[in-house]
C-alpha positions in Angstrom: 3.6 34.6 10.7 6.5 35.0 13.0 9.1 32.6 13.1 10.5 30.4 15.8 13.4 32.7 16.4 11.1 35.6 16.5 8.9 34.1 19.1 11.5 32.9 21.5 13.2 35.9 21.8 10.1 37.5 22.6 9.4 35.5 25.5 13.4 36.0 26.2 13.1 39.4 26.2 9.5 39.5 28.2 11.4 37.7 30.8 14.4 39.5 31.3 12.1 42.8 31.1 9.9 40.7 34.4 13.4 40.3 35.8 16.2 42.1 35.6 15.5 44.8 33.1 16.4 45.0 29.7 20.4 43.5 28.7 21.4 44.0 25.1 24.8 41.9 25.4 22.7 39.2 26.7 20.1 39.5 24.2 22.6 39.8 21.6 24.1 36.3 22.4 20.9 34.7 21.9 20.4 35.8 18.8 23.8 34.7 17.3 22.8 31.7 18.9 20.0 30.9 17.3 21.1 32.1 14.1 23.8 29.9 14.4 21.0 26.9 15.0 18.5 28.2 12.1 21.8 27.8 10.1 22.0 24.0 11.3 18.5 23.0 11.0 18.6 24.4 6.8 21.8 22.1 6.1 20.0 19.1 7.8 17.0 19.7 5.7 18.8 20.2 2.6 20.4 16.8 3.8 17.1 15.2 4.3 16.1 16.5 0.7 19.1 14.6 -0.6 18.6 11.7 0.7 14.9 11.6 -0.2 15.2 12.0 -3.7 18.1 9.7 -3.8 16.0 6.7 -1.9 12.8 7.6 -4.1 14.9 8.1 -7.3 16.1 4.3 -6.5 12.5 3.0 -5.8 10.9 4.4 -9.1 14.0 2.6 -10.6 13.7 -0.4 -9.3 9.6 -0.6 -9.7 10.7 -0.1 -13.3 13.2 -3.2 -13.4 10.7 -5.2 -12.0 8.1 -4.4 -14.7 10.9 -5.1 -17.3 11.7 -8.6 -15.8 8.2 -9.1 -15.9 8.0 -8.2 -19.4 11.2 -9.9 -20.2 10.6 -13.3 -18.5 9.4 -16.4 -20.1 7.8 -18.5 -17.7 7.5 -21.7 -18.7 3.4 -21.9 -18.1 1.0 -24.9 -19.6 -0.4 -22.9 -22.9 -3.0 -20.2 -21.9 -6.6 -22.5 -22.9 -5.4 -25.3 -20.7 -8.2 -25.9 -17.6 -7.3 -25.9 -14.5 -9.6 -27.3 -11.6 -8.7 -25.9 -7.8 -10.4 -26.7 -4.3 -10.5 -23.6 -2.5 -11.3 -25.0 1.0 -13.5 -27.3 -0.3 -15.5 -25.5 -3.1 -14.6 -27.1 -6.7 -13.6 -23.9 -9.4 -13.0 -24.3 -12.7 -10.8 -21.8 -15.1 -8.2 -21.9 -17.6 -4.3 -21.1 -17.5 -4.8 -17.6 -19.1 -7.0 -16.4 -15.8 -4.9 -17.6 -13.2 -1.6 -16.0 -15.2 -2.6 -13.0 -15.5 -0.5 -11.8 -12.6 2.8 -13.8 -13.6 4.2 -13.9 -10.6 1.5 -15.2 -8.5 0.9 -18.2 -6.5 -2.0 -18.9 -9.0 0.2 -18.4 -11.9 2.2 -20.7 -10.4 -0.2 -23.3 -10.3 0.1 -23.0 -14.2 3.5 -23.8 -14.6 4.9 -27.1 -16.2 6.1 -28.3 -12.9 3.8 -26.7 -10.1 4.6 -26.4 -6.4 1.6 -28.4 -5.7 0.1 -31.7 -6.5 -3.0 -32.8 -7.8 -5.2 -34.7 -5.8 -7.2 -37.6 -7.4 -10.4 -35.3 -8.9 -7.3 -33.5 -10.5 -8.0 -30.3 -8.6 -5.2 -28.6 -6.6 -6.4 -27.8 -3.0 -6.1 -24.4 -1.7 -6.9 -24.2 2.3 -8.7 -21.0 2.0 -12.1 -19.1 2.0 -13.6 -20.0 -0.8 -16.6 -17.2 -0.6 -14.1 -14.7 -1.0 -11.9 -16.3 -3.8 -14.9 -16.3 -6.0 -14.5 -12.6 -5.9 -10.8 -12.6 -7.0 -11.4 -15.1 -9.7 -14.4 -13.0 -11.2 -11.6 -10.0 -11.0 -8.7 -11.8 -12.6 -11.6 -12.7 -15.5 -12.9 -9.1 -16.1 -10.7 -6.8 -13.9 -14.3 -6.5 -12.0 -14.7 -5.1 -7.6 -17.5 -5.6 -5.3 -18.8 -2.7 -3.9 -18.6 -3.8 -0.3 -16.0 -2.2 1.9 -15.9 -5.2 4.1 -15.5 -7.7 1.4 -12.9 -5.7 0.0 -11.0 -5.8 3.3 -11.3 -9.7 2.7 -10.1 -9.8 -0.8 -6.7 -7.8 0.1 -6.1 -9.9 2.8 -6.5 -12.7 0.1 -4.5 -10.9 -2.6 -1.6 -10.7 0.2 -1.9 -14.7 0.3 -2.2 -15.3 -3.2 0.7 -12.4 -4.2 -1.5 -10.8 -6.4 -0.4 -7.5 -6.4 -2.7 -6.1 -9.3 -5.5 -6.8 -7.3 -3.5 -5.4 -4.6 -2.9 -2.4 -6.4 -7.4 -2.6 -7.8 -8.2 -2.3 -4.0 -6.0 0.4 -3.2 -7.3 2.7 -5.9 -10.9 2.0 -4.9 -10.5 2.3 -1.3 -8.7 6.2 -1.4 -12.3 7.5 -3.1 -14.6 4.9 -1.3 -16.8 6.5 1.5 -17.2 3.2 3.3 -20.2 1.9 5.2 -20.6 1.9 8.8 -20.0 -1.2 9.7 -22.1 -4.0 11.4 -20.1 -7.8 11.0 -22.5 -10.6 9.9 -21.4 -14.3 9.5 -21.6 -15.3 5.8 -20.7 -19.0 4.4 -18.0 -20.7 5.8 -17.4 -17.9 8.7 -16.2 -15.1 6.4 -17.7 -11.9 7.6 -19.7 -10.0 5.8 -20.6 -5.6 6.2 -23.4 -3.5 6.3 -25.2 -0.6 8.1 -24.9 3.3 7.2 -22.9 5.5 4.6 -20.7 8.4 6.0 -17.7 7.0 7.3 -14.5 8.1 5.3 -12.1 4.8 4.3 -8.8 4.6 6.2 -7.1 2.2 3.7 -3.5 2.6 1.7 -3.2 5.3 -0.7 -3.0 4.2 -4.1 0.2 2.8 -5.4 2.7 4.8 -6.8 6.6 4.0 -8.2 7.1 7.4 -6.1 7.5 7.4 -2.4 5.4 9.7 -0.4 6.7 12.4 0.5 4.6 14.3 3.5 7.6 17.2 4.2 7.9 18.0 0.7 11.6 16.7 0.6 11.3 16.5 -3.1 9.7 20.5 -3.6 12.4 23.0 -4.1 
């Protein structure tokens, strides 16, 4: 394989050959030139490397704070067999404090606190203006750690997981989605407008890779 050098003094030398003749000095000039540039372009990829390592060094270190605070914090949450009633756009569920805390740091979890963000309306549910069709999905997961196979309902339920901050399911959909061959899709209207896939296998998925405390890294920054 030749390199870049290689091939543009070729073409250089083709053209000067189509010209003028051949010129040593003037070929000689070129290639300290580009020497010279080869040189450059090394130290600003070394440079790159640096920096790379350096930002994903800091991510993986701060992904681990935050699971230490997580660990560490003592949320002041109602105790875990307390029930808790929510009206997800107009659909009445029923679960207990434990379920909804399982991602600490959720809007859910919230819900559980001693002093919640929201109040209770007079049936003692809190109301939730979203679609409830989908949340019975990402209740059954935060009960049994449990995915739908549907590709289109699991387009749904990370939409919902961005609402709801609940990045383990987040993090669930991800995982499935880099192996899932999804289906082709034809969009139906389910309950309450939320739409709903089918039609043929074959199609590859083109959601997130998984999650990882390490940054990508698609020039190899990090390979020495």
């Amino acid at each position: 394989k030749r390199s870049i050098k290689d091939l543009r003094l070729r073409e250089v030398i083709m053209s000067y050959y189509d010209r003028d003749g051949f010129k040593s000095s003037d070929i000689q000039r070129l290639w300290e030139r580009l020497d010279a540039e080869e040189r450059q372009l090394k130290l600003e990829k070394k440079k790159l490397r640096e920096i790379w390592v350096k930002i994903s060094k800091m991510h993986k270190k701060n992904e681990e704070d935050r699971a230490k605070f997580e660990g560490d914090s003592m949320l002041d949450f109602v105790p875990p067999e307390t029930q808790v009633m929510l009206n997800v756009g107009g659909q009445i569920f029923q679960t207990t404090a434990s379920v909804l805390t399982k991602d600490k740091f959720s809007i859910l979890a919230a819900l559980c606190s001693k002093s919640p963000p929201l109040e209770r309306d007079e049936a003692g549910c809190f109301f939730v203006e979203r679609d409830w069709w989908v949340f019975r999905y990402i209740l059954q997961f935060l009960r049994n750690d449990t995915l739908p196979r549907d590709s289109g309902l699991l387009e749904e339920m990370y939409t919902e997981a961005s609402f709801y901050r609940l990045n383990s399911l987040r993090r669930a959909i991800e995982v499935r989605a880099s192996t899932l061959t999804i289906k082709t899709t034809t969009k139906v209207e389910g309950p309450t407008g939320s739409m709903l896939a089918s039609g043929r296998e074959g199609v590859r998925s083109s959601w997130p890779q998984p999650y990882a405390p390490q940054l990508p890294d698609p020039f190899n920054f990090t390979k020495r």
